[in-house]
C-alpha positions in Angstrom: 20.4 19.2 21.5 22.1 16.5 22.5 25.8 15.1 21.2 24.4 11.8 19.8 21.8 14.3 17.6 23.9 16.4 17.3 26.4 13.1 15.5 23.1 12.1 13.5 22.4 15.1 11.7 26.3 15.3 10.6 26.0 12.3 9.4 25.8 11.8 5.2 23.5 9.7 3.3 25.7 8.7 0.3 24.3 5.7 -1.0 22.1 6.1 -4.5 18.6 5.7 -3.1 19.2 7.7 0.1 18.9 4.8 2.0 18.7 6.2 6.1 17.4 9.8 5.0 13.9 10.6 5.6 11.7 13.1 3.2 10.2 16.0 3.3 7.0 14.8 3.8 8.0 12.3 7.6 9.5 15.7 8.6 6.0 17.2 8.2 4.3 14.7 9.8 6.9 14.8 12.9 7.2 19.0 13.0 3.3 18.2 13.5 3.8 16.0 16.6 2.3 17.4 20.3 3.0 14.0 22.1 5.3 11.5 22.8 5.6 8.2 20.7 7.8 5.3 21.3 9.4 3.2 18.5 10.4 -0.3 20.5 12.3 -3.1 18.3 11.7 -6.0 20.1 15.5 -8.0 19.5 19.2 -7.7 20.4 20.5 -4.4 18.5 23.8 -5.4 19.5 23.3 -8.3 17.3 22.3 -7.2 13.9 25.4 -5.8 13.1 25.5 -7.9 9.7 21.8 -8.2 9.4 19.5 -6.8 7.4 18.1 -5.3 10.4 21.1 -3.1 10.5 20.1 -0.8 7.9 16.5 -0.2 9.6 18.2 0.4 12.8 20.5 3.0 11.2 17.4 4.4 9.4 15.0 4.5 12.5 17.6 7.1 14.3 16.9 9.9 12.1 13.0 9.6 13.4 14.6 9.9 16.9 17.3 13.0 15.9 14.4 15.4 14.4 12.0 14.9 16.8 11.9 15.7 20.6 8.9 13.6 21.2 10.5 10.4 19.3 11.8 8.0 21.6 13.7 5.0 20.3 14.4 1.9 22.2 15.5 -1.9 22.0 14.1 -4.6 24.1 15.1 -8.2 23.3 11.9 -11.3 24.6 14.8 -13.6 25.2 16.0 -11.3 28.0 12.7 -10.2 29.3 10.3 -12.7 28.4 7.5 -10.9 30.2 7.8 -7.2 28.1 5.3 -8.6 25.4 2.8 -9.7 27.6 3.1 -7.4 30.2 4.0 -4.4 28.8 3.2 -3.9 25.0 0.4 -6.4 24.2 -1.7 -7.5 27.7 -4.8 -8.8 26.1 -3.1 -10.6 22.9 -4.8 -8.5 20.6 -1.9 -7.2 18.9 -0.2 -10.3 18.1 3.3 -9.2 19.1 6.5 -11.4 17.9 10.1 -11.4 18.5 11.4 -9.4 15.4 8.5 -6.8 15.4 8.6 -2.7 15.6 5.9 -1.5 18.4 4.9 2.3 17.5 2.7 3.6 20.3 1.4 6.6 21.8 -0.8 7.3 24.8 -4.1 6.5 22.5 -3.2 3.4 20.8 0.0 0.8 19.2 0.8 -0.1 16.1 2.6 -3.1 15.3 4.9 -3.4 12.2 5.8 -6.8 10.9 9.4 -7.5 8.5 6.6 -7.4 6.1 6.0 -4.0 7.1 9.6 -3.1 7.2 10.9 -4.4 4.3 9.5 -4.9 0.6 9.9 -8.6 -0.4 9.0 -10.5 -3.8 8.7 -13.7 -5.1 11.6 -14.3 -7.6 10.1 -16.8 -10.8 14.2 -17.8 -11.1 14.9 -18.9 -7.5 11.0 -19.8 -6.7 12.0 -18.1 -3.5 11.0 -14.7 -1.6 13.5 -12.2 -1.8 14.1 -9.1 0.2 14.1 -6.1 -2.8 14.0 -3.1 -0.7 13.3 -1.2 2.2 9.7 0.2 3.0 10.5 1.3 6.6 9.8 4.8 6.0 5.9 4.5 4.5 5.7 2.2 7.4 6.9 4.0 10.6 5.8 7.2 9.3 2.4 5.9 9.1 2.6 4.0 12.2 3.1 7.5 13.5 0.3 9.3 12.3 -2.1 6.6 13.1 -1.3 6.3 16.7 -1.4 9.7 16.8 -4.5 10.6 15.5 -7.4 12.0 17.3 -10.1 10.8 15.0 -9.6 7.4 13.5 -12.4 6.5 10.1 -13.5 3.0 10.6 -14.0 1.0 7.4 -16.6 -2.5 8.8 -16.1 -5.0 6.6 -18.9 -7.4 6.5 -19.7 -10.9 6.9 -22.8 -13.1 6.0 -22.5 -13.1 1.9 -19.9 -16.1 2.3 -17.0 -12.9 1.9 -13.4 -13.6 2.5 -12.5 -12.8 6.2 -10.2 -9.7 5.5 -8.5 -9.7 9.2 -7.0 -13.5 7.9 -6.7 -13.1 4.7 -6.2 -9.7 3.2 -3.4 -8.4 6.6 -1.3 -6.8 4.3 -4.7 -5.0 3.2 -5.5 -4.0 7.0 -1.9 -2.6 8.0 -2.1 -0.3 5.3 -5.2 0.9 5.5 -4.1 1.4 9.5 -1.0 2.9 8.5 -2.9 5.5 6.1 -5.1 6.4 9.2 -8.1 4.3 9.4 -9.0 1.3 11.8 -10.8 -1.7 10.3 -13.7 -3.7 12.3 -16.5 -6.4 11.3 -20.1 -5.8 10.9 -22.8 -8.2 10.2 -25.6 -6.4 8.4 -28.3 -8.5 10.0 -27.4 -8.7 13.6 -27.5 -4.6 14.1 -30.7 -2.5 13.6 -28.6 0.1 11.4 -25.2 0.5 10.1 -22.9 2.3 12.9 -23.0 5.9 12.5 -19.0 5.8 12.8 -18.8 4.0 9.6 -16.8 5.8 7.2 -17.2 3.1 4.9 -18.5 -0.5 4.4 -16.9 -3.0 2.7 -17.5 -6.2 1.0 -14.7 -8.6 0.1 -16.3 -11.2 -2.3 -19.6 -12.2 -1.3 -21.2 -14.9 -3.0 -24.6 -14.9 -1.5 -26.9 -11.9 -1.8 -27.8 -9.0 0.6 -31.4 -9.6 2.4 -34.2 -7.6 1.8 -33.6 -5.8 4.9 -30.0 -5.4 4.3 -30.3 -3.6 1.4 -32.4 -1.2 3.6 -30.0 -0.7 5.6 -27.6 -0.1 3.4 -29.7 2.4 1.3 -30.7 4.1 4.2 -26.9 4.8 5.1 -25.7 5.6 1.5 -28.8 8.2 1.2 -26.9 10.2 4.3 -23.7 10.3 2.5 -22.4 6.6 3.3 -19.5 5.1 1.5 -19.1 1.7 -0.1 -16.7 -0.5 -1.6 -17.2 -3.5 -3.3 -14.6 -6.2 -4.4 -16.6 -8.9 -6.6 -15.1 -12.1 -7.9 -16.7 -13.7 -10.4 -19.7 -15.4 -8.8 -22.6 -17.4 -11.0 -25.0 -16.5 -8.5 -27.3 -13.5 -9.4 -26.9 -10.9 -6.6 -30.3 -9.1 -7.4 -30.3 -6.5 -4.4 -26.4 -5.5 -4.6 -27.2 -5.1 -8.2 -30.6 -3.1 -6.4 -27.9 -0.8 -4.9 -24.9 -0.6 -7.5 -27.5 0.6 -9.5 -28.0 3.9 -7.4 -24.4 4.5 -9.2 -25.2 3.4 -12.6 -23.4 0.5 -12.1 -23.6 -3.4 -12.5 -21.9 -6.5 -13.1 -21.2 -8.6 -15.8 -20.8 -11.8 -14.5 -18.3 -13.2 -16.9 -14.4 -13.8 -16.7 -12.4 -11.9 -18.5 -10.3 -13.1 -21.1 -7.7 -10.4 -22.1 -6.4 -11.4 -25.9 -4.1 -8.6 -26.6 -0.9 -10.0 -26.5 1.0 -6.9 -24.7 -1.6 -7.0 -21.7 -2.0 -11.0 -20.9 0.4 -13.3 -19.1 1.6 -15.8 -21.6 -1.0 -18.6 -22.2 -2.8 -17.7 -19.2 -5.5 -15.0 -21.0 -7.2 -14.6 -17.8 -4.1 -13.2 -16.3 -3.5 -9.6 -17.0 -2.4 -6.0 -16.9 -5.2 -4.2 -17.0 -5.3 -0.3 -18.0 -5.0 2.2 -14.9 -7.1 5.6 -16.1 -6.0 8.7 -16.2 -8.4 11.1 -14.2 -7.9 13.1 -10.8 -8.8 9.7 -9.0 -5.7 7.9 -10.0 -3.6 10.5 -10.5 -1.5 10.0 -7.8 -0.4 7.1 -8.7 1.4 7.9 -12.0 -0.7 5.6 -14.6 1.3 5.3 -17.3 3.9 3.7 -14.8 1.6 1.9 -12.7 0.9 -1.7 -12.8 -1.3 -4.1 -11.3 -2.1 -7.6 -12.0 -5.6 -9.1 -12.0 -6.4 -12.7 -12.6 -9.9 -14.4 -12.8 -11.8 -10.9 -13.3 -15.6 -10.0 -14.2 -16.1 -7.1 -16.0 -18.0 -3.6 -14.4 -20.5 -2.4 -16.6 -22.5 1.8 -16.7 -25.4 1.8 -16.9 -26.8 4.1 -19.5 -29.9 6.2 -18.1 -27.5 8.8 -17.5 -28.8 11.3 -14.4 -27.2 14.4 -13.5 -26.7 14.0 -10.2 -24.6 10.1 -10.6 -21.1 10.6 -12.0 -19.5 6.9 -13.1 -15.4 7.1 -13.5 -13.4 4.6 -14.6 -10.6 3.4 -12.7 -9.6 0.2 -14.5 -10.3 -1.0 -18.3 -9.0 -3.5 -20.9 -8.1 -3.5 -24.4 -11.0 -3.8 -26.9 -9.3 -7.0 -27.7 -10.6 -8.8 -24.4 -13.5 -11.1 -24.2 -15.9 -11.6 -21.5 -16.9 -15.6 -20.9 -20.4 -15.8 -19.5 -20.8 -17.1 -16.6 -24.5 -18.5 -17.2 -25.1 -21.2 -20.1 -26.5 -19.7 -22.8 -25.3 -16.5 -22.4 -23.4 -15.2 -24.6 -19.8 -13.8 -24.5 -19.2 -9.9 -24.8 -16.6 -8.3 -26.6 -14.1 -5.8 -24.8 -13.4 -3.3 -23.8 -14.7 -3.6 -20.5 -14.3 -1.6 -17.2 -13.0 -3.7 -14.5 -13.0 -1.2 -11.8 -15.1 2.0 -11.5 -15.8 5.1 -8.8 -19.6 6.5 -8.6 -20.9 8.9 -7.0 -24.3 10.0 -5.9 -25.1 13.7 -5.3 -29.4 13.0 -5.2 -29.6 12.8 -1.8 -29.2 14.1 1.5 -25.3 14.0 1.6 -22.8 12.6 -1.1 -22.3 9.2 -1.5 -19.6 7.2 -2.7 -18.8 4.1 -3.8 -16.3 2.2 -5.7 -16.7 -1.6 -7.8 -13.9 -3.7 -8.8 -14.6 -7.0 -10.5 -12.0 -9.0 -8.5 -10.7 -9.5 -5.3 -7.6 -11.6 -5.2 -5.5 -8.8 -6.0 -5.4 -7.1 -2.8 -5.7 -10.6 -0.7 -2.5 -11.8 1.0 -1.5 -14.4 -1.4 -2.2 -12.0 -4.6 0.4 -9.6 -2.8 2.8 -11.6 -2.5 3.3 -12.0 -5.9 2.7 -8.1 -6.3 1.8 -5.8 -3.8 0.6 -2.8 -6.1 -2.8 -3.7 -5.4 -3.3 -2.5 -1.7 -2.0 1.5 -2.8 -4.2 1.2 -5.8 -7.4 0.6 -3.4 -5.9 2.3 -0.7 -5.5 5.8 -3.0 -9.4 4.5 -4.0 -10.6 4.6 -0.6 -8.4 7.9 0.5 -10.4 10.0 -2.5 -13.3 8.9 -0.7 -12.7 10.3 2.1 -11.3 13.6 0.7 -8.4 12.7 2.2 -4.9 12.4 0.6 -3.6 10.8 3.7 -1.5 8.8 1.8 1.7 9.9 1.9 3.0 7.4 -1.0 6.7 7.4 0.2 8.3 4.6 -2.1 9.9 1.7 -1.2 14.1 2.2 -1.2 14.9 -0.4 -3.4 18.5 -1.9 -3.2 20.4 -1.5 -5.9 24.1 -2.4 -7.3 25.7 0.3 -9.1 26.4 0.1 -12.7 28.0 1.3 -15.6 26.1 1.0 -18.8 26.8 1.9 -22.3 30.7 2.4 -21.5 32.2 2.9 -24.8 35.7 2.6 -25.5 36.6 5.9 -26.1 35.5 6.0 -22.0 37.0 3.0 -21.3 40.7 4.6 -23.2 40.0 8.2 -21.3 39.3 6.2 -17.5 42.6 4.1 -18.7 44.8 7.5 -19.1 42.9 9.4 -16.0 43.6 6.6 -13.6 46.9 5.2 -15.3 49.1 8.1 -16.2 47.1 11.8 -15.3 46.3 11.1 -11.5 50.0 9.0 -10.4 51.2 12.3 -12.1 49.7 14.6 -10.7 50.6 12.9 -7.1 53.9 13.1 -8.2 54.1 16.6 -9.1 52.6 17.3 -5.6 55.2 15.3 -3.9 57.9 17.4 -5.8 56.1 20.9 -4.9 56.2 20.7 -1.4 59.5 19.1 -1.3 61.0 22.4 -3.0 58.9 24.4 -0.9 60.4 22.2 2.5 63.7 23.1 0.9 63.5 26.5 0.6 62.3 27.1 4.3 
């Protein structure tokens, strides 16, 4: 080992959130390495001394000192403006800046954004974006993993339906489904004779047209050998007969309404279409602590079960309301439904050759880019989603370090009058009494 290792590991984390210390679970993902994987920060580190860069720089060395096949190095653009192009990103897929981490391995890169790196929110008093913590270990750890994998799931998102385009608008989305393991690609159901047999899962990201006739073929020919779906529907006043065809291979439909939630401890104050809906409990969401866990929706349709109940479909609920909510048809003359209602739900389908999954949420906003960055909760709640769908719990859920100034709180004055004494009279006493002690003992030699 060498001395700058050796340095590292003697090094102690005091601050209160264990700021530069990795956990248990990055040391089990880099005791699993068999290959070399570079970590490049593309800046000056010389330079970041009083930047916030600093910390990540600190923190990105203890990657390097428990790992042999870690390497960790610093290349600044503005010194070699050819190392981008050249070296880390020749076709301009990866969209490399100035600023960015590069993880790569001999298989494939992995570029993390500040974004990435650090946790930021949008602060209602300053109407500003703040920096509020540091997420660098959720993202180089599974930066790591994924360019390190030898099997990547692909998830084909589709086009066609008038969906959002989830590379451009939903990138948080994409880097962490990347950095939980899976690579994300396009599709368009009616240019290709049958859905890819690498498809781990298809998704659709708020279509407002229908599937075709021969779509939905498709589409029920993959789910009946064990394809996965997921489904992200904003309220739409078009009639989607064939997805409702499919959903209802789950027991599932829509409701086409907006949902109005009326309980006063769930909805946004005078915005009733803004709300905290309920997270269930079940082994689904279980990882992601539900009675802590929160998640804004706004402009949501309901989910609803159907009731011809068959053995083989199981329906569970992922996200509800209060009974208090209402549901505002979208159609004239329709009338408005009273809550509760599920707004997110998991089915699956054991009738046929293989299982088949899918999950149904009745919005989409909430894991775009512009929900996020309000609050990002969305993308680990659909992220855990997708991850039970794949058996996998290749989430690691490492949570963000959040900065933090130390505080006393409930200091009485009986504490204040005992601090007062310790610091005032006990401790310049009991310096004192040392002084005197080893004077004697001097004297005496």
């Amino acid at each position: 080992m060498g001395a700058t290792k050796i340095r590292e590991k003697l090094k102690i984390d005091l601050t209160s959130n264990k700021l530069y210390s990795i956990t248990d679970k990055t040391l089990e993902v880099l005791k699993s390495l068999n290959e070399k994987v570079e970590i490049i920060g593309l800046f000056d580190e010389s330079k970041m001394g009083d930047s916030q860069y600093a910390q990540v720089i600190e923190f990105v060395k203890q990657y390097e000192t428990n790992s042999d096949y870690i390497d960790v190095k610093y290349v600044d653009p503005d010194k070699n403006p050819g190392y981008i192009q050249n070296e880390l990103d020749p076709e301009g897929i990866l969209g490399v800046e100035k600023y960015d981490f590069v993880v790569r391995s001999s298989k494939r890169s992995k570029v993390l954004s500040t974004y990435d790196i650090f946790d930021v929110s949008f602060s209602s008093s300053t109407y500003s974006y703040q920096v509020t913590g540091l997420n660098a270990e959720y993202a180089f750890t599974g930066a790591i993993r994924y360019v390190t994998s030898d099997n990547i799931p692909v998830i084909y998102y589709t086009e066609g339906h008038g969906e959002d385009d989830v590379k451009d608008d939903y990138s948080e989305l994409v880097s962490s489904l990347e950095l939980n393991g899976y690579r994300v690609e396009k599709i368009n159901l009616a240019s290709v004779d049958k859905i890819p047999d690498d498809a781990s899962i298809i998704l659709f990201v708020n279509p407002q047209r229908d599937l075709s006739d021969a779509e939905l073929d498709k589409l029920l020919y993959y789910m009946e050998n064990g394809g996965n779906t997921v489904f992200l529907f904003a309220p739409a006043n078009t009639k989607l007969a064939n997805f409702e065809e499919f959903l209802s291979r789950y027991n599932v439909s829509l409701g086409y309404d907006v949902i109005f939630e009326m309980a006063a401890n769930k909805a946004f104050y005078g915005q009733p279409y803004r709300f905290i809906p309920t997270v269930e409990s079940n082994s689904i969401n279980s990882v992601l602590e539900p009675d802590k866990f929160t998640m804004p929706l706004a402009y949501a349709q309901s989910i609803q079960v159907l009731k011809n109940e068959k053995d083989w479909i199981t329906v569970t609920p992922l996200l509800s309301t209060s009974s208090e909510a209402v549901g505002k048809s979208l159609f004239e003359g329709v009338e408005d439904k009273n809550g509760p209602f599920y707004v997110g739900v998991a089915g699956e389908n054991n009738g046929y050759n293989d299982t088949s999954k899918t999950i149904v949420i009745g919005n989409a906003y909430f894991v775009s880019d512009d929900g996020m960055s309000v609050y990002d909760t969305g993308k680990k709640f659909l992220v855990n989603a997708i991850n039970w769908m794949q058996d996998s719990d290749a989430d690691i859920y490492i949570p963000v370090k959040e900065y933090t100034t130390p505080r006393l709180t409930k200091v009485t004055q009986q504490t204040l009058t005992i601090l007062f004494i310790g610091l005032i009279i006990v401790v310049p006493l009991i310096i004192m009494g040392a002084g005197v002690f080893v004077w004697l003992r001097r004297r005496h030699l």
